[in-house]
C-alpha angles and dihedrals in degrees: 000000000000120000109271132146094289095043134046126165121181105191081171096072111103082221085066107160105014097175112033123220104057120112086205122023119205107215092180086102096036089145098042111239094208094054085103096059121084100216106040121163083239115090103247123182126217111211135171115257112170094347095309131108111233131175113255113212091172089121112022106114091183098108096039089051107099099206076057093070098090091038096055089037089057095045085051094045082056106047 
């Protein structure tokens, strides 16, 4: 896949790859724009760091997936 509007990888990052097991990594959400919700399609974890619960993301592959774009679009266009 080329980079386009709906696809962006940076194999240049020296996070590169920040999750393992994707053949292509969509870096156009590198920051994830539905951390913030409490109830997002990816499968976040909630772990205890200094005596508060966070959300973990470590794992979670739903925004670099690039089948995943009009699905996150469409969560965005709704919040």
């Amino acid at each position: 896949m080329e980079n386009s509007h709906r696809f962006f990888e940076n194999r240049e990052c020296q996070y590169f790859p920040c999750h393992k097991g994707l053949t292509e990594l969509n870096c156009l959400f590198c920051y994830c724009p539905m951390y913030r919700m409490e109830q997002c399609p990816g499968n976040p974890q909630y772990v205890e760091v200094r005596g508060r619960i966070i959300k973990a993301c470590t794992d979670c592959t739903f925004p670099h997936k690039l089948e995943n774009y009009d699905r996150i679009i469409q969560i965005l266009r709704e919040t």
